[in-house]
C-alpha positions as CSV (number, residue, x, y, z in Angstrom):
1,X,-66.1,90.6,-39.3
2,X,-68.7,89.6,-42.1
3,X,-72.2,89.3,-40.3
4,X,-75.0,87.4,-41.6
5,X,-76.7,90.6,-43.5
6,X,-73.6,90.7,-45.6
7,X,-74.0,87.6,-47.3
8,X,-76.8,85.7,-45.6
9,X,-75.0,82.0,-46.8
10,X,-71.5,80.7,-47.7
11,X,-70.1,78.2,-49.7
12,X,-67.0,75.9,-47.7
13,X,-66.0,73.1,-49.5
14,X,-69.2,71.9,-51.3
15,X,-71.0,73.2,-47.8
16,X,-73.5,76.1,-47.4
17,X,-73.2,77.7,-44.6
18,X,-76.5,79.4,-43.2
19,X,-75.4,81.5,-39.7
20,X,-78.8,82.9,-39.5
21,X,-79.9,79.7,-38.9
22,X,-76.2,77.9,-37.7
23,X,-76.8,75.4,-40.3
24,X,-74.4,73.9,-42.5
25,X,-75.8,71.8,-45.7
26,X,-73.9,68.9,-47.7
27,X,-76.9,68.1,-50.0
28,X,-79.4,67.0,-47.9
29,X,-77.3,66.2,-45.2
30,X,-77.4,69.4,-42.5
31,X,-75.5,70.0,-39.5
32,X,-76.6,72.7,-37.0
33,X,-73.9,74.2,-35.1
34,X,-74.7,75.9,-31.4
35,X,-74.7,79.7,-31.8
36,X,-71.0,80.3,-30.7
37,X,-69.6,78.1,-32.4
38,X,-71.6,79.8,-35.7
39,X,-69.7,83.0,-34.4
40,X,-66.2,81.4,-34.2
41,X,-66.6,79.9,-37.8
42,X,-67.9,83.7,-39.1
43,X,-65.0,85.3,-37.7
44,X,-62.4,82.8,-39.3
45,X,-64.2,83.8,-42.3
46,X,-63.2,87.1,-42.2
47,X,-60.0,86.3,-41.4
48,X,-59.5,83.8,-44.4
49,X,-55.9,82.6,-44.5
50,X,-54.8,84.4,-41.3
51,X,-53.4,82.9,-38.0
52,X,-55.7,83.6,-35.5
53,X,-54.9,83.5,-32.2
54,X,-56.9,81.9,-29.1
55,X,-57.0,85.0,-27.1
56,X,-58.2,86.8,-30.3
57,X,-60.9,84.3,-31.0
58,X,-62.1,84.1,-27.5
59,X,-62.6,88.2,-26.8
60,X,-64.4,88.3,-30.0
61,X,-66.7,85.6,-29.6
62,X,-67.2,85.8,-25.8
63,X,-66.2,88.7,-25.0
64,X,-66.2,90.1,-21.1
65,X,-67.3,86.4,-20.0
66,X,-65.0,84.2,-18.3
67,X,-65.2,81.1,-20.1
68,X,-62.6,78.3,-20.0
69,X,-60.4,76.9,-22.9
70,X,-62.6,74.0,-23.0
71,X,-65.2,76.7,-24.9
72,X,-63.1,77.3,-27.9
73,X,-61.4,74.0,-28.3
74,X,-65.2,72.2,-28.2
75,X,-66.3,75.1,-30.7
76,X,-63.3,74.0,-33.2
77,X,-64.2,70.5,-32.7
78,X,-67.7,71.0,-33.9
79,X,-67.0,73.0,-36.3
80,X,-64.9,70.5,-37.9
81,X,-67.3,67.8,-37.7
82,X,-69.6,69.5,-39.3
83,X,-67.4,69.5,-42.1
84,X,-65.9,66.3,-41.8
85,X,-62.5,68.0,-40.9
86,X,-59.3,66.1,-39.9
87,X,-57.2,67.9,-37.5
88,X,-54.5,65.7,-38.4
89,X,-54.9,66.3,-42.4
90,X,-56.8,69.9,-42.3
91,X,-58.9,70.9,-45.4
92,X,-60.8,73.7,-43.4
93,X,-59.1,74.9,-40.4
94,X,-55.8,74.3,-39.5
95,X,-54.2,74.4,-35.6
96,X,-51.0,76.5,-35.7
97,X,-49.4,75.3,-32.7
98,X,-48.6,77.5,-29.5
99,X,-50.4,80.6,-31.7
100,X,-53.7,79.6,-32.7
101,X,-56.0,78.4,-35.9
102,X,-56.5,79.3,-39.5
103,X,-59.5,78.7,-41.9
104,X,-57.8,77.4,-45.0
105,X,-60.5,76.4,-47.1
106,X,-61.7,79.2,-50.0
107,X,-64.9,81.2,-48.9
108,X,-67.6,82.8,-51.1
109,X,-70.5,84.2,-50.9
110,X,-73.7,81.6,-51.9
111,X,-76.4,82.8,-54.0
112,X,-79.3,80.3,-53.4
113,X,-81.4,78.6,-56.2
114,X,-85.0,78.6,-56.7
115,X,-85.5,75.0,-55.6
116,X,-84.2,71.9,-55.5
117,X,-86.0,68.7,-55.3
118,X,-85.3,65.8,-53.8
119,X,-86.6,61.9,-54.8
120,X,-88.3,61.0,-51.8
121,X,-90.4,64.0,-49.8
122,X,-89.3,67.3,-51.9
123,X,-87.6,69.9,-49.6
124,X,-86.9,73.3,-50.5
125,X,-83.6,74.8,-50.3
126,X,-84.8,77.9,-48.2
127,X,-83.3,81.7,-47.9
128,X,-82.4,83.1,-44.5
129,X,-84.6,82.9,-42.4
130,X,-86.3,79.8,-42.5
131,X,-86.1,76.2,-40.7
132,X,-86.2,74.4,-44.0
133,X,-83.8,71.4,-42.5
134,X,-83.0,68.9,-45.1
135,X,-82.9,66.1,-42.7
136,X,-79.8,63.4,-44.4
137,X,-80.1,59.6,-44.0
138,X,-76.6,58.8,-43.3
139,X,-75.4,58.0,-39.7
140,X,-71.9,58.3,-39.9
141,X,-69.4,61.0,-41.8
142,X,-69.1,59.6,-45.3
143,X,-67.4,60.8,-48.5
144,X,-67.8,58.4,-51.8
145,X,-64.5,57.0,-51.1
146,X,-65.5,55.7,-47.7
147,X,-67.2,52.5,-47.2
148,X,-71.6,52.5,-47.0
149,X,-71.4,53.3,-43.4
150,X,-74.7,52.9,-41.1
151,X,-77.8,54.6,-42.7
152,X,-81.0,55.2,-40.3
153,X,-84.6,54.6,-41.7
154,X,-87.7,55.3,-40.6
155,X,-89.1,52.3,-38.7
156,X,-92.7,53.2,-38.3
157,X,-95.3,55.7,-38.8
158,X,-95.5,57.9,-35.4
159,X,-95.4,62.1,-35.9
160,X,-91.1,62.3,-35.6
161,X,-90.2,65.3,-33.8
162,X,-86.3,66.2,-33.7
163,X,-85.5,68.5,-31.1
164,X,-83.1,71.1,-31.1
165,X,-80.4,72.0,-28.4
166,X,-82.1,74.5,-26.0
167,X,-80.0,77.5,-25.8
168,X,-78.9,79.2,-22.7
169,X,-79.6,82.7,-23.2
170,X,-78.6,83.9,-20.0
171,X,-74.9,85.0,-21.2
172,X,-73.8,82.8,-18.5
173,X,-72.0,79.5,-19.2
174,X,-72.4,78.2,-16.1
175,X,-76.1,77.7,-16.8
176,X,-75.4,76.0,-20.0
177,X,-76.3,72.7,-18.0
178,X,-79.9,73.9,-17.3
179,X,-80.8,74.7,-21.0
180,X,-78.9,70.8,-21.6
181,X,-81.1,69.4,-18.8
182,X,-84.4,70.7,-19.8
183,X,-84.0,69.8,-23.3
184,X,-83.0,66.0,-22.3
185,X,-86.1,65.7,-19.8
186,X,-88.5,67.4,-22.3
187,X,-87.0,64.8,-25.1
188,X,-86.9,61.8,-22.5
189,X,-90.6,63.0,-21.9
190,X,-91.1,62.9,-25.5
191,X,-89.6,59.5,-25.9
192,X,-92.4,58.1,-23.4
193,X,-95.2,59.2,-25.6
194,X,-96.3,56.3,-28.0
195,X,-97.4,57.9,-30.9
196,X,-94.1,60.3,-31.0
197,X,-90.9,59.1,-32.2
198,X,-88.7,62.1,-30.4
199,X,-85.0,62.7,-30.9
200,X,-82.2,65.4,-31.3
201,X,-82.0,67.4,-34.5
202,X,-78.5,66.7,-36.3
203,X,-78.2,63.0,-35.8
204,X,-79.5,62.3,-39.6
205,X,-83.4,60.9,-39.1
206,X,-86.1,62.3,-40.9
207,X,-88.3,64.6,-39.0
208,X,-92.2,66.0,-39.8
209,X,-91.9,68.7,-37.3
210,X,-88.6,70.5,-35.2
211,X,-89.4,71.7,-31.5
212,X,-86.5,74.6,-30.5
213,X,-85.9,76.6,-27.2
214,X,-84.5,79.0,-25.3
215,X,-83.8,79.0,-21.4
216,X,-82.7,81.8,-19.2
217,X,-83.4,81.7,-15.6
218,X,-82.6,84.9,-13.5
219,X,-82.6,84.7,-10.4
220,X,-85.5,82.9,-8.5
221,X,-87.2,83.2,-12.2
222,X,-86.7,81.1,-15.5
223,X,-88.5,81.8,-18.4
224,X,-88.3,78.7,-21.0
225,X,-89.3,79.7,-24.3
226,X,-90.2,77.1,-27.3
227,X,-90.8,77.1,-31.0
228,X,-92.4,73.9,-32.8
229,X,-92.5,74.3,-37.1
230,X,-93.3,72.3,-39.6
231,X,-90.0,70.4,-41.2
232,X,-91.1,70.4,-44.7
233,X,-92.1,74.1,-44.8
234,X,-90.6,76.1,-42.0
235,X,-94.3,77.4,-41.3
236,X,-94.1,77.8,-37.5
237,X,-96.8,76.0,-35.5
238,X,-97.1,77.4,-32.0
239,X,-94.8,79.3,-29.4
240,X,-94.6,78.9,-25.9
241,X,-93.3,81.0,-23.1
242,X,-93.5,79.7,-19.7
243,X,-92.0,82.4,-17.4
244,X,-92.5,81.1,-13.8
245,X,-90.7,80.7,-10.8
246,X,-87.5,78.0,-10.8
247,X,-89.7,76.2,-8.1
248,X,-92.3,75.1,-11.4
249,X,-89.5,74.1,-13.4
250,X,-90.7,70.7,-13.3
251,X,-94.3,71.7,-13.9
252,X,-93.2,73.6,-17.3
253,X,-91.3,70.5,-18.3
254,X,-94.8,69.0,-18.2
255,X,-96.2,71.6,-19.6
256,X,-93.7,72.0,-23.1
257,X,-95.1,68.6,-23.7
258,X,-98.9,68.8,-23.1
259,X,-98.3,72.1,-25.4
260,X,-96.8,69.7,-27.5
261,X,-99.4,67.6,-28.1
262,X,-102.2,69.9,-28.2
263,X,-100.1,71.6,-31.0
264,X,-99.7,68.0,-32.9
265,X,-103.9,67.4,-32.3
266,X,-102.6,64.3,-30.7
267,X,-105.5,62.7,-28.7
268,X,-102.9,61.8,-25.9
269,X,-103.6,62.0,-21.5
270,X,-100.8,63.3,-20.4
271,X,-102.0,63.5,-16.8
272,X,-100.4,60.7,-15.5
273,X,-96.7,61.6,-16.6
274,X,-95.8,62.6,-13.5
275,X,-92.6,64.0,-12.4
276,X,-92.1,61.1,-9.8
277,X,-93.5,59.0,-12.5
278,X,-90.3,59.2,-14.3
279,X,-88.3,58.8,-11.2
280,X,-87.6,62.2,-10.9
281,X,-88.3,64.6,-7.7
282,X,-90.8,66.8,-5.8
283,X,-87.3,68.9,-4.9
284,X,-86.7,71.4,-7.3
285,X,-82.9,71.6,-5.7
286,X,-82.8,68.3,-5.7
287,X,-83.5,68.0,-9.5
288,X,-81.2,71.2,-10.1
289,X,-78.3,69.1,-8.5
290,X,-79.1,66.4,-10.9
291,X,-79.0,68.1,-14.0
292,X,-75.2,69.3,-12.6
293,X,-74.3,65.9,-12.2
294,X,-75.7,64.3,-15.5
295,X,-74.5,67.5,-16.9
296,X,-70.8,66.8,-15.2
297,X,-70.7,62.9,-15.9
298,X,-70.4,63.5,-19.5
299,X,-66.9,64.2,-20.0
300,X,-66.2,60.7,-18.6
301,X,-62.8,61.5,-17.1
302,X,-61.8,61.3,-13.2
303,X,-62.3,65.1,-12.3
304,X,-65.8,65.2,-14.1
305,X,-66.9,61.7,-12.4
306,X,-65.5,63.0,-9.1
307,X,-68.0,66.1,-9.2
308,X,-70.8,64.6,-10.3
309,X,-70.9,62.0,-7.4
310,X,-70.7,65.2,-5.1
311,X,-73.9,66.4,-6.7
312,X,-75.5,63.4,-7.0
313,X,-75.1,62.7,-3.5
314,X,-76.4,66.4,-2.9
315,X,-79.4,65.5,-4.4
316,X,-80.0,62.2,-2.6
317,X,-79.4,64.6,0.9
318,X,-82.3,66.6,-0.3
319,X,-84.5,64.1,-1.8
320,X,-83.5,60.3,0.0
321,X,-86.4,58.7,-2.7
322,X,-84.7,60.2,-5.3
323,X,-84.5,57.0,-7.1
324,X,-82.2,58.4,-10.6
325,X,-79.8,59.8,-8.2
326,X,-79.1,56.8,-7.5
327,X,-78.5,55.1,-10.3
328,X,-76.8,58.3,-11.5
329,X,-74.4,57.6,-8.3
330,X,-74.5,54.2,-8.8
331,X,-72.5,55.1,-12.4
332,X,-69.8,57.3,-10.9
333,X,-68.8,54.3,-9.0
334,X,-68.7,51.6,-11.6
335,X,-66.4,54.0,-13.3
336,X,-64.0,54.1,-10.9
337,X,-64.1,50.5,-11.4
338,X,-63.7,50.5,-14.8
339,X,-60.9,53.3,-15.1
340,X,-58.9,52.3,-11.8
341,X,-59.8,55.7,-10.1
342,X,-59.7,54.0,-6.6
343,X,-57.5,52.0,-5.1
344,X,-59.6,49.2,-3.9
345,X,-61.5,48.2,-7.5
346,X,-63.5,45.8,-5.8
347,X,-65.0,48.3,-3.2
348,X,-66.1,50.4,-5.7
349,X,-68.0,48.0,-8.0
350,X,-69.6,46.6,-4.5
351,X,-70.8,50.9,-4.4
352,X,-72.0,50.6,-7.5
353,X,-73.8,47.1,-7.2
354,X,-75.4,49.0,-3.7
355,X,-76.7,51.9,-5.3
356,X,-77.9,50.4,-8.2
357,X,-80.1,48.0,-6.1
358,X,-81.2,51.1,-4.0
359,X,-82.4,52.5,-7.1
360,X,-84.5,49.8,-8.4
361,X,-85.6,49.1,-4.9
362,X,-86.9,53.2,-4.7
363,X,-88.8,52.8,-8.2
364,X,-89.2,49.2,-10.1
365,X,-90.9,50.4,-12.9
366,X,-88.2,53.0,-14.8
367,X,-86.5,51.0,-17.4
368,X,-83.4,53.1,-16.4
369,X,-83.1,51.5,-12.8
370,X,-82.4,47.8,-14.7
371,X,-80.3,49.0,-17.1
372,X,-77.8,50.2,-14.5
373,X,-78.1,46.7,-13.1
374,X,-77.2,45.3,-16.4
375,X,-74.2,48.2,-16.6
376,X,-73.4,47.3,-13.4
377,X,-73.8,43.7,-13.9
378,X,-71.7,43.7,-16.8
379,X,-68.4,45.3,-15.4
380,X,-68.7,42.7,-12.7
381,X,-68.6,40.3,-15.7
382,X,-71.9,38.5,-14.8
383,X,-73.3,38.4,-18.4
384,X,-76.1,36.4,-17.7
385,X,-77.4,38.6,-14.6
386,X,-76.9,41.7,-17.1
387,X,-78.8,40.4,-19.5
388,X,-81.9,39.6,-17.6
389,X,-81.8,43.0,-16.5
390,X,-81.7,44.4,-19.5
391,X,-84.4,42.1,-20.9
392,X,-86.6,43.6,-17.6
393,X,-86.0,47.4,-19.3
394,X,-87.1,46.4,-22.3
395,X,-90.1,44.5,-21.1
396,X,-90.8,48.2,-19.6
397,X,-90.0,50.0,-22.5
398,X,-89.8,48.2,-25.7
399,X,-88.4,50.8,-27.8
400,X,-85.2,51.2,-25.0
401,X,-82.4,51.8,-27.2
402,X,-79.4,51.7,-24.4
403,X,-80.5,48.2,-23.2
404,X,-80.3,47.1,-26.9
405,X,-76.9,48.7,-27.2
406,X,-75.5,47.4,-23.6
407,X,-77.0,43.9,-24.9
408,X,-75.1,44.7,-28.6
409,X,-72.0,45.5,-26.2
410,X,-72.0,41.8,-24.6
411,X,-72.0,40.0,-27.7
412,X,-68.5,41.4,-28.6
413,X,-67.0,41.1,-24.6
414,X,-68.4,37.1,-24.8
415,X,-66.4,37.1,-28.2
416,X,-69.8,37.2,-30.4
417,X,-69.1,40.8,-32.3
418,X,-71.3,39.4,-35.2
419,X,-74.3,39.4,-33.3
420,X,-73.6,43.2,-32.4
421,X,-73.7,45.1,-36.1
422,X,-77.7,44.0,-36.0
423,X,-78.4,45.3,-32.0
424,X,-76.5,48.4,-32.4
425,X,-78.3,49.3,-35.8
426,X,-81.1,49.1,-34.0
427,X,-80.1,50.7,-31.4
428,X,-79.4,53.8,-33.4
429,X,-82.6,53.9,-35.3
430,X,-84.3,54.2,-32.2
431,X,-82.0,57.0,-30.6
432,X,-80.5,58.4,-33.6
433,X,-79.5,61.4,-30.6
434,X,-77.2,58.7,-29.5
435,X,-73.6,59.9,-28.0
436,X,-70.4,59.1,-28.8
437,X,-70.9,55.2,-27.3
438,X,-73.1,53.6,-29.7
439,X,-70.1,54.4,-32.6
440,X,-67.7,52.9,-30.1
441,X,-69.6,49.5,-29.3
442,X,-70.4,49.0,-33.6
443,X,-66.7,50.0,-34.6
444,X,-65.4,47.5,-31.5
445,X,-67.7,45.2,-33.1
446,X,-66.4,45.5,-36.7
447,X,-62.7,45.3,-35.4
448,X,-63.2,41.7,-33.9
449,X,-65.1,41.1,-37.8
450,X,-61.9,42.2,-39.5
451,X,-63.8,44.8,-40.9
452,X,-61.3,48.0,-40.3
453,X,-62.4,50.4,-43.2
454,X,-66.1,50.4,-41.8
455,X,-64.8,50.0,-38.1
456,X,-62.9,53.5,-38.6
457,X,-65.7,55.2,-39.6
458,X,-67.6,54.6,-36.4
459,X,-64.6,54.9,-34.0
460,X,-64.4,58.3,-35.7
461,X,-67.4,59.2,-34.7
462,X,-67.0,57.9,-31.5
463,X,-63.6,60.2,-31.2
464,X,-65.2,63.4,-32.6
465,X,-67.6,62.8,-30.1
466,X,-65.8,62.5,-27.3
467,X,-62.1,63.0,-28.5
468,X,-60.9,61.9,-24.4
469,X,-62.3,58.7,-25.1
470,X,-59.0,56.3,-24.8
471,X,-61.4,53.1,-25.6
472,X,-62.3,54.3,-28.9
473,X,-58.7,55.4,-29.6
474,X,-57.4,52.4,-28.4
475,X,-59.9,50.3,-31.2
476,X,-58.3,53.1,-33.7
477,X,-54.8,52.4,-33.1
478,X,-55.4,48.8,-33.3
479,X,-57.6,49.0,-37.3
480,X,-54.2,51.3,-38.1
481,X,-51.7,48.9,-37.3
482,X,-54.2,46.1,-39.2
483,X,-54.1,48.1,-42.7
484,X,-50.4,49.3,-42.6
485,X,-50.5,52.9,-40.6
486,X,-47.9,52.1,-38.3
487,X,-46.9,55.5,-38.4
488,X,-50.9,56.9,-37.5
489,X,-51.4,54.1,-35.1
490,X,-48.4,55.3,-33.0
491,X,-49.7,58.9,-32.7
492,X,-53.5,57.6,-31.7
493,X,-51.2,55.4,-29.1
494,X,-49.1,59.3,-28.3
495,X,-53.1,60.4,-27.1
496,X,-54.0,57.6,-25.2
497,X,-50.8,58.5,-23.2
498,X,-51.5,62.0,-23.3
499,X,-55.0,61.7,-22.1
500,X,-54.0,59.0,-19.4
501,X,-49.5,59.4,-19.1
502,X,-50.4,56.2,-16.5
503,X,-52.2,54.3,-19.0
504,X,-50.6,50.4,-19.8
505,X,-52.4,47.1,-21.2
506,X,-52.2,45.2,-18.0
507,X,-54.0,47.8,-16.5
508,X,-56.7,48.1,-19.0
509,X,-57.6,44.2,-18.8
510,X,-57.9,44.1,-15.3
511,X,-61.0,45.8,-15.4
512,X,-62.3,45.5,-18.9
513,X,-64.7,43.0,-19.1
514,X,-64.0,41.2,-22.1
515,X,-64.2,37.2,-21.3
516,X,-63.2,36.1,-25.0
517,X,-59.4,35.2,-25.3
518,X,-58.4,35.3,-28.7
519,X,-60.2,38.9,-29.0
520,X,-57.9,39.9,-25.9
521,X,-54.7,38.0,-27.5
522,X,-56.1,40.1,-31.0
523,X,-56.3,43.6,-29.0
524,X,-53.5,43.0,-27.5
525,X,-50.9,42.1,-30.2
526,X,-52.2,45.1,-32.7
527,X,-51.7,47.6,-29.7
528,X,-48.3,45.9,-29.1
529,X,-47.3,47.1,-32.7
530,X,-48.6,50.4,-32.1
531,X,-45.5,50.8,-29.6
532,X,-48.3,50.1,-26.4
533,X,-47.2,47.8,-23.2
């Protein structure tokens, strides 16, 4: 298998791709890829044009660790977003079913040039070796024959820092959520700092400096490791290693950030960002358990939600103040609601409505605690209840970019998809880190406009994302059937059934809190077309 000292960069379809740096380039637009999925892509290198089985790929890249099939299906799906890669119409790899994958695009080595400058802020293409990130501008994947999808700006004139993914250096994936969890509460933490404008590194914004870390705990130990350089010129600024017990892991959180600042000559008091300040926990098993269950809710599906209300209610045993446990618990049960999980729909929204009250009773101050009310609020169909909560989050926190999406989101439900496009882009420019939702509330949006070629682009995103979405594929199915893929909206339709076999339209509207009837009549006729009941 090639390594990165044989050719430090490759060239993939227009891309360079850095795996010293798990990078990969389209002009100034750069994707970084975690470092095993960097690993997978080298060794389908050296096996250029070669079926490669799943077994094969897995004790290469993982070796002696038990890792689920989850591991190397998410690597491939990265891999080919980084590439804008269609599994359906491969140009890079290609799924061989029942044996394994092949990289089918040509491969060569890259010899960089001196420099190349850009128009606005010249960065350099650098050699191996450096964090020289060309930071792009465009929000969604885009070729020239594509629509002008979404494009992020800079809004203002706060120091952006992008933060990396924190890698778990442990060798153990089960830990994986910690490194997640501490590099969401140092970037929340971030976010609360006025003259920083924090998000993830990846999502397209243009950043003046790039914070990275490691994690590894071991034991009763964890040792938390970061790096903060300068974006322009890959000069590194300062390290950090906090190696403490697990019981401080909420004082180095604190810590990364005040190291932060001092690092930034920021003239900022960081002494009253408490941990209970954010609505967090003196418990350190407490806050463990929570990271599991934010960690676990991601997935969205009913096995995921099921075990992160187990932890969250864990956490609550151990801490009963625990006021984002709550509201973490709170969003298990609304989506049992939504998905029709349970039985008894209406007992579960009541659970949510509960523990979303208990939260904001606990803490009144997080901006958090009312967006769940508005979340909850909204399912229940009570629009103008959700709104005044989410007007309350952002009284709290002006720059809240989920209330502005969840507000973006009612527009289209009460049949006003217009005003969405303008909430949701601002939304996004103020958490360009934002998951696979945001796409899926602006492409729902531009369905109800008619507007299917930019509609697609975002409910792409939205898929790559989280490809067991059903909404987003649902949304899909329906712009197909609108410009003539009968044929592509059918299959979309073959992996909503796949993902959910007891999945039917009546169903879905009986919780879906859409209110405007010729966007349900709309849905619902497309989807009809597609071959769905």
């Amino acid at each position: 298998m090639p390594s990165s000292a044989d050719h430090p960069q490759y060239v993939v379809l227009d891309h360079i791709v850095t795996p010293d740096t798990n990078e990969i380039a389209l002009g100034e637009q750069v994707t970084r890829l975690e470092p095993k999925s960097m690993e997978v892509l080298v060794h389908l290198f050296a096996h250029a044009g070669e079926v490669v089985s799943r077994d094969q790929l897995q004790d290469a890249i993982w070796g002696d660790v038990i890792v689920g099939d989850d591991s190397l299906t998410n690597a491939i799906i990265k891999i080919r977003k980084a590439f804008k890669d269609d599994a359906r119409n491969p140009r890079v790899i290609e799924t061989i079913p029942k044996r394994g994958y092949r990289l089918i695009a040509d491969v060569s080595p890259f010899v960089p040039q001196r420099a190349v400058e850009r128009k606005s802020g010249s960065v350099l293409v650098a050699g191996a070796g450096l964090l020289a990130v060309m930071a792009g501008l465009f929000f969604t994947f885009w070729t020239p024959d594509d629509p002008i999808p979404e494009v992020v700006v800079r809004a203002d004139d706060r120091v952006h820092v992008a933060v990396a993914q924190f890698q778990n250096i442990s060798g153990d994936p089960s830990q994986d959520y910690l490194a997640q969890g501490v590099q969401q509460s140092v970037l929340t933490g971030l976010v609360g700092v006025q003259q920083i404008a924090a998000s993830q590194l990846g999502t397209g914004v243009a950043a003046d400096y790039y914070l990275e870390g490691n994690v590894l705990r071991a034991g009763e130990r964890i040792r938390i490791d970061t790096r903060l350089s300068d974006a322009e010129t890959g000069v590194i600024l300062s390290t950090q290693r906090h190696d403490r017990a697990f019981s401080d892991l909420l004082e180095v959180q604190a810590l990364i950030e005040v190291d932060l600042v001092a690092a930034l000559a920021l003239d900022i008091d960081l002494a009253h960002r408490t941990a209970q300040s954010r609505g967090l926990t003196d418990s350190i098993e407490a806050y463990d358990l929570f990271l599991q269950a934010r960690a676990a809710l991601l997935p969205r599906d009913l096995q995921s939600n099921t075990r992160a209300r187990a932890l969250y209610q864990q956490a609550i045993q151990r801490d009963p103040s625990f006021a984002r446990a709550y509201g973490g618990l709170a969003l298990t049960h609304a989506a049992d609601f939504r998905n029709g999980w349970v039985r008894d729909t209406d007992h579960a929204l009541k659970q949510a409505q509960a523990m979303a009250e208990t939260a904001l009773g606990i803490d009144p101050n997080l901006p958090e605690q009312y967006w769940v009310i508005g979340y909850v609020q909204t399912q229940r169909r009570n629009f103008t209840a959700a709104e005044t909560a989410l007007n309350e989050a952002r009284k709290r926190d002006p720059g809240y970019a989920d209330a502005l999406a969840l507000l973006g989101g009612i527009r289209t439900y009460t049949g006003q998809p217009a005003d969405t496009v303008p909430l949701l882009r601002d939304a996004m420019r103020l958490r360009p880190d934002a998951g696979y939702l945001y796409f899926l509330l602006l492409g729902r949006a531009y369905y109800f406009l008619d507007d299917c070629a930019q509609a697609q682009i975002n409910l792409g995103e939205a898929i790559t994302r989280n490809p067991s979405n059903t909404e987003a594929r649902l949304y899909s199915a329906a712009c197909m059937v609108r410009q003539g893929d009968v044929e592509g909206a059918a299959w979309e339709v073959e992996e909503v059934l796949s993902i959910d076999p007891a999945f039917s339209i009546k169903v879905f509207w009986a919780t879906y809190p859409m209110t405007a009837q010729a966007q349900i009549a709309a849905l619902t006729s497309d989807l009809g077309k597609a071959g769905l009941q």
